[in-house]
Residue, then its C-alpha position, 0 to 999 in steps of 0.5 A: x241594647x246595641x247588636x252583637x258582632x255574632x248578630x250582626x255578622x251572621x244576619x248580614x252573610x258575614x258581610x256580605x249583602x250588598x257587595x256588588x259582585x257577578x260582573x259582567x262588561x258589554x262588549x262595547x263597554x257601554x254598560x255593565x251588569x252585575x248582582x248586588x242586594x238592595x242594601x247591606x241586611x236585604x238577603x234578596x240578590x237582584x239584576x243590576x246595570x250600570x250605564x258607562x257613559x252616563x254614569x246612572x245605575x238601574x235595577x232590573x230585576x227584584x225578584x220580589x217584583x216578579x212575584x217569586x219566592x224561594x221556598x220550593x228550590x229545586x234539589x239539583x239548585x241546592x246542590x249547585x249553591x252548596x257547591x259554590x258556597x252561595x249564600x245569599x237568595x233571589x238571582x245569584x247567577x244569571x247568563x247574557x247573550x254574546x252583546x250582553x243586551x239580553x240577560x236569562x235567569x233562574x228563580x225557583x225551578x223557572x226562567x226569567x229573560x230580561x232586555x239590558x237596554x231598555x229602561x222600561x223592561x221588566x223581566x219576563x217569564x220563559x216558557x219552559x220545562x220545570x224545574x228548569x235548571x242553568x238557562x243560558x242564551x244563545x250568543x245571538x240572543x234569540x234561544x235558550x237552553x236549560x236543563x230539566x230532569x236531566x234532559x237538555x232543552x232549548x225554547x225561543x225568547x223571541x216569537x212564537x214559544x216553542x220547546x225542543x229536547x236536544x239530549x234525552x236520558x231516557x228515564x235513566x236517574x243515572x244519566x244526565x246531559x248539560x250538567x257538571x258532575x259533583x266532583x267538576x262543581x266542588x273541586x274543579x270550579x266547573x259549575x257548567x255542563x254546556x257551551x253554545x258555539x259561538x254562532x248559537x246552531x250548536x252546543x258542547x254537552x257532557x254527559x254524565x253516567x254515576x251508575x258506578x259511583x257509590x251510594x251514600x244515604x244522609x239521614x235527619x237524625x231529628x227527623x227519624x220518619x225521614x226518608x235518607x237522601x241518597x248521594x253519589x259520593x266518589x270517595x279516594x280510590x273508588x269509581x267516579x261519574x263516567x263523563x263524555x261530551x258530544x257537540x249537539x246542533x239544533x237541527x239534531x245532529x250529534x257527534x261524540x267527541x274524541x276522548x281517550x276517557x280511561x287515560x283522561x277521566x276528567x274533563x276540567x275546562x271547556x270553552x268555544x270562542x267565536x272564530x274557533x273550534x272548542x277547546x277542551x282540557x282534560x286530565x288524569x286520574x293522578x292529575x300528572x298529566x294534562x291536555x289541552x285539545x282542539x276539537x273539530x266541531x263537525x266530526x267531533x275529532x280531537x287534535x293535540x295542542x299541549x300535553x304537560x306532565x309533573x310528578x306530583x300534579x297539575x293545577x288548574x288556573x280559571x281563565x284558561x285556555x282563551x284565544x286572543x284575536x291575534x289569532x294566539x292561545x293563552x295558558x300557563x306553565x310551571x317554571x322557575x318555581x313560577x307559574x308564568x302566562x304563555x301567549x303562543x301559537x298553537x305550534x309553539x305550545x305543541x312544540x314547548x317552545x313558547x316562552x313564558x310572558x310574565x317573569x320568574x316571581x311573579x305567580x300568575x293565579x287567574x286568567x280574568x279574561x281577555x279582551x281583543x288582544x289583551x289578556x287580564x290576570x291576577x298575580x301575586x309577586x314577592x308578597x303573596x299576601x297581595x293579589x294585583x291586577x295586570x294586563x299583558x298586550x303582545x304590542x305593550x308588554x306588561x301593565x300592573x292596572x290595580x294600585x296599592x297593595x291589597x287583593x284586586x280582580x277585574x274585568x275589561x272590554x272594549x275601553x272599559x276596566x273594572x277593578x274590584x278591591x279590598x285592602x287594609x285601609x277600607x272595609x269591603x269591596x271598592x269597585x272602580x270603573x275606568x272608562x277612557x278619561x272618566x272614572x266611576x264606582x259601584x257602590x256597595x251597601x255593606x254594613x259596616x262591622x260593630x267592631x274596632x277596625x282590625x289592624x293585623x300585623x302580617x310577618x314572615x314566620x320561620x326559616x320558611x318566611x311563613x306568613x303569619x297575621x296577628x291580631x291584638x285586642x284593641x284595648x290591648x297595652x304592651x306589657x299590661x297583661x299576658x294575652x291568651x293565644x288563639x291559633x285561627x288557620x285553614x292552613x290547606x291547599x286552595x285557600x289563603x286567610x293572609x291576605x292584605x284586605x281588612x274584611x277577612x279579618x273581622x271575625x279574628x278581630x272580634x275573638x282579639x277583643x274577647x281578650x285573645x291573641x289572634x294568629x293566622x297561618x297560611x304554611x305550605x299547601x296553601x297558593x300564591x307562592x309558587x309551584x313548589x310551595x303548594x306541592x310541599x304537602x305531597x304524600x303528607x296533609x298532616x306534618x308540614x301544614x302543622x309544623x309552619x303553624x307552629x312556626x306561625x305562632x312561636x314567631x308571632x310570641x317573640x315579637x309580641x312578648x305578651x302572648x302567653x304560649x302556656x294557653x294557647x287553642x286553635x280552631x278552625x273548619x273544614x281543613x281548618x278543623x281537621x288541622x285543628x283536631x290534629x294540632x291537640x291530638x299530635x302536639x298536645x305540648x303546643x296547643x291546649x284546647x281545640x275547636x274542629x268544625x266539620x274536619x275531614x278525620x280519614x282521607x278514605x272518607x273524602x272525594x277522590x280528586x282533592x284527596x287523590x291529588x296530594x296523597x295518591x290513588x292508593x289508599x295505602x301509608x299516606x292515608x294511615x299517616x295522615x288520618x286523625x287517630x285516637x290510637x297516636x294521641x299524645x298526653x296530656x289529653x286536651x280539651x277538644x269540641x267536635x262540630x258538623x252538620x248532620x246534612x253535609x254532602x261534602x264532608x260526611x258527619x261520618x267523619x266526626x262519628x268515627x272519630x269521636x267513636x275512637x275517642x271515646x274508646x280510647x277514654x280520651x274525654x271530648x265533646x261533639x255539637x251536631x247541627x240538625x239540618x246543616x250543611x258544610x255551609x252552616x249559614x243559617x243565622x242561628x246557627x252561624x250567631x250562637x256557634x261563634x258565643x259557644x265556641x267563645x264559651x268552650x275555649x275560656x273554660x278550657x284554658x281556664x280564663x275568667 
């Protein structure tokens, strides 16, 4: 019997084994090195380079060969995987020095340093503290710093071993040095606590204090005798980690850096480019205001660079700030209704008077680095379903390096670019690399999906143009039958489902071929089209991103005359799922059954600098509009199944309790499916196979279909 798509789906990581990804060029661009499984069922992430010139790819680390397994993770690698949503095992990060000849890795609490130039090399341990945690080498290759019990380190690579404390809590559980804090790590993309100088005699360090964070306690209701874990958890409008940075030199001098740290609570960016001083980004607790400042590294003091201000909020761009070697910074700014590169002078950001080097349109989303004196970045245009790839060079102009339409990143250095793609036509990641005149590829060994190819229709839905895919059953034929409808959004800030790359939609595609009709909106909130699209959700999570949903799916049945809007649910997880819970409690005379995974049901109940960005730091009529209750629910009540994990730190199963409390007391009939031992990830195979057929099961019962 052949394997099922849930099967397959959820051994594989939703596809996700064997696809290259992590890559890192050398500065030369001789060689690049990136992570990739063995094959598209191998779970174990391993150390790959690729000779450029060549054309020969080697594996240099399998944690299998080095003897190590991943039973014992330590507590803080677990967090930081959550936080990033990693689910594969083996090496799933790894550091280089400044020539990328030397590569630094953790396995299970140890670190591992291998030599990228050698074909003979085979990685060897580091003798350091366990569990060591983050391992990065010095620029220059020779040293390595880490992280244990929340004391900075740093031990040899080469020569007689040694090991020497630079920054040392003293015994207090509260404080840490060299790693990022919850709120850095799950909603800034800042997984990192530390940044060596460029000339490797000197380190950036945050520290971090969560004595006046609240405590939290996540029980294993399986497991009664269970001691519960304890979670430093900064809900809205309760106190944060306190955060600061000092510059540390290995001789052991510190100086701390000039932050006015109650006005700038946040420390969002930090980078140190050789030639400079370190950058530092902060911002405000509204995230109204933010500043990029200069700190000089031997007195620690902070100069102004640029300070912008909004009167909702500031969005953090990856890639930036970064020097290019004219001497010139790059960072973005919102006008137009665009977000548009600068590459300026520190006096001409200071100033405001540098002019943006991208066109009104054209919404710059990440700066994917710079290289000499050219800065990479992906953008989207007119479509914001594409994500293309572009170069902006002060002597050339603008250059659009990826072809076709479809959702591109990449990397360059020296004279070499690679670019990374999934579009419509293919399934998966196609990896090019060009390198002067020759052209290569990184393979990837996905699986291929047991599943007919998807074939989204993408339209622009409503006055708004909301954009909208919609998936048919491939046995469909027009006007044969009348097709029930599944709703199948995230629909929130920070995430796009409509995108032009064929392998975000092969589990829709699956649920089309059960004999649904798919439809995926991204409304207002969601990014790639522009600054006042995303700040359209202001004040309000809940009446904008709803109201486009229901444009989404009207628009989707008048161009498609077979999709029966008398049975329609909706489903989803995370936002997804407390959009999906809001679609049956609010608009039960739209949506007629639901399916809500892990839903954030009272914002109160979320950390502070995602839900204090969109609805304010007063916990006050934004949070009462916009929180899921019983209390407003309209008839007829609808079919509505709450799922969660009872270990996640992210979004509390308290969540789902309260609600499902509510419910039950205003007799609103409901199910609730707890998962034992899973987190906001819900990875675990079983679990990510049997909730796809239960899902399945539920949403026919309760639309009534055969």
């Amino acid at each position: 019997m052949s394997e099922s798509f849930p099967r397959q789906q959820a051994r594989t990581k939703r596809f996700t084994l064997g696809v290259p990804r992590s890559f890192r060029i050398s500065p030369d661009g001789s060689r690049i090195v990136f992570l990739r499984t063995s094959t598209g069922a191998d779970p174990v992430s391993c150390l790959w380079t690729l000779d450029v010139a060549a054309g020969h790819e080697r594996l240099v680390a399998d944690p299998r060969a080095v003897g190590v397994n991943e039973d014992n993770l330590p507590p803080q690698e677990k967090a930081r995987r959550e936080r990033v949503r990693e689910a594969h095992g083996g090496i799933v990060t790894y550091a280089t020095d400044r020539a990328a000849r030397i590569a630094v890795f953790p396995l299970s609490g140890r670190v591992y340093a291998v030599d990228l130039t050698s074909p003979d090399a085979e990685p060897a341990e580091v003798t350091t503290h366990t569990p060591a945690l983050d391992p990065r080498p010095a620029p220059d290759g020779r040293t390595v710093a880490y992280v244990c019990g929340g004391v900075l380190r740093v031990t040899g690579l080469s020569g007689k071993s040694w090991d020497r404390i630079l920054a040392d809590p003293g015994g207090d559980k509260n404080l840490s040095f060299g790693l990022a804090e919850f709120i850095a790590g799950e909603e800034m993309g800042r997984t990192r606590g530390y940044w060596w100088s460029p000339e490797g005699d000197a380190l950036l360090v945050e520290r971090v204090d969560i004595t006046g964070v609240q405590r939290w306690y996540i029980a294993d209701p399986a497991n009664p005798g269970s001691v519960p874990a304890e979670v430093a958890y900064p809900s809205a409008g309760t106190p944060n980690a306190s955060t600061s940075l000092l510059i540390i030199r290995l001789n052991g001098r510190q100086v701390a850096v000039d932050i006015d740290h109650t006005a700038f609570p946040y420390i969002t960016t930090a980078r140190w480019q050789q030639g400079h001083d370190p950058l530092v980004v902060v911002q405000s607790r509204d995230q109204r205001v933010l500043r990029l400042l200069s700190v000089d590294q031997l007195t620690g003091k902070t100069e102004l660079i640029r300070e912008d201000t909004d009167q909702d909020w500031l969005e953090i761009v990856p890639g930036v700030p970064a020097w290019i070697s004219t001497g010139q910074l790059v960072w973005v700014q919102d006008s137009d209704d665009t977000r548009r590169l600068l590459v300026a002078s520190a006096a001409e950001l200071r100033e405001h008077s540098a002019e943006p080097v991208t066109p009104p349109g054209l919404q710059v989303r990440e700066v994917a680095g710079v290289s000499g004196d050219s800065v990479l970045f992906t953008a989207s245009s007119l479509e914001p379903a594409e994500i293309d790839l572009w170069c902006y060079h002060p002597a050339e102009g603008l250059t659009k390096l990826s072809q076709g339409s479809g959702v591109h990143a990449g990397s360059r250095s020296g004279t070499t670019t690679l670019i990374a793609s999934r579009t419509l036509d293919h399934d998966g990641l196609a990896v090019q690399v060009r390198a002067g005149n020759d052209t290569l590829t990184i393979a990837s060994f996905a699986e291929k999906p047991a599943l007919p190819v998807p074939a989204p229709v993408l339209l622009a839905a409503g006055q708004r143009g909301v954009r909208t895919a919609v998936l048919l059953p491939s046995w469909h034929k027009p006007g044969e039958r009348r097709l029930p409808v599944l709703v199948d959004p995230y629909g929130g800030p920070h995430s796009q489902r409509v995108l032009a790359a064929r392998g975000l939609y092969l589990e829709p595609q699956w649920f089309a071929e059960q004999g649904f009709a798919v439809v995926i909106t991204d409304g207002r909130g969601t990014p790639g089209r522009g600054p006042q699209w995303e700040r359209a959700v202001a004040g309000d999570l809940a009446g904008p991103v709803l109201e486009d949903q229901i444009d989404g799916l009207y628009t989707a049945a008048a161009t498609f005359p077979d999709l029966d809007t008398e049975r329609v649910a909706i489903r989803g997880w995370s936002f997804g799922g407390y959009l999906s819970a809001l679609a049956v409690l609010r608009r039960p005379d739209v949506f007629h059954a639901a399916v809500a995974g892990a839903p954030v049901t009272d914002w109160r109940l979320y950390d502070t600098y995602y839900t204090e960005r969109y609805l304010g730091t007063e916990l006050g009529e934004n949070y009462e509009r916009t929180a899921l209750s019983a209390q407003e629910a309209a008839l007829p009540h609808r079919p509505l199944l709450l799922i969660h994990g009872l270990a996640d730190d992210n979004v509390v199963v308290a969540h789902t309790l309260r609600l499902s409390s509510a419910l039950l007391a205003a007799g609103y009939p409901h199910q609730v499916l707890p998962l034992t031992g899973i987190t906001h990830m819900a990875s675990s195979e079983t679990v990510a196979e049997n909730m796809l057929n239960l899902q399945l099961d539920f949403l026919r019962r309760s639309l009534n279909l055969s």
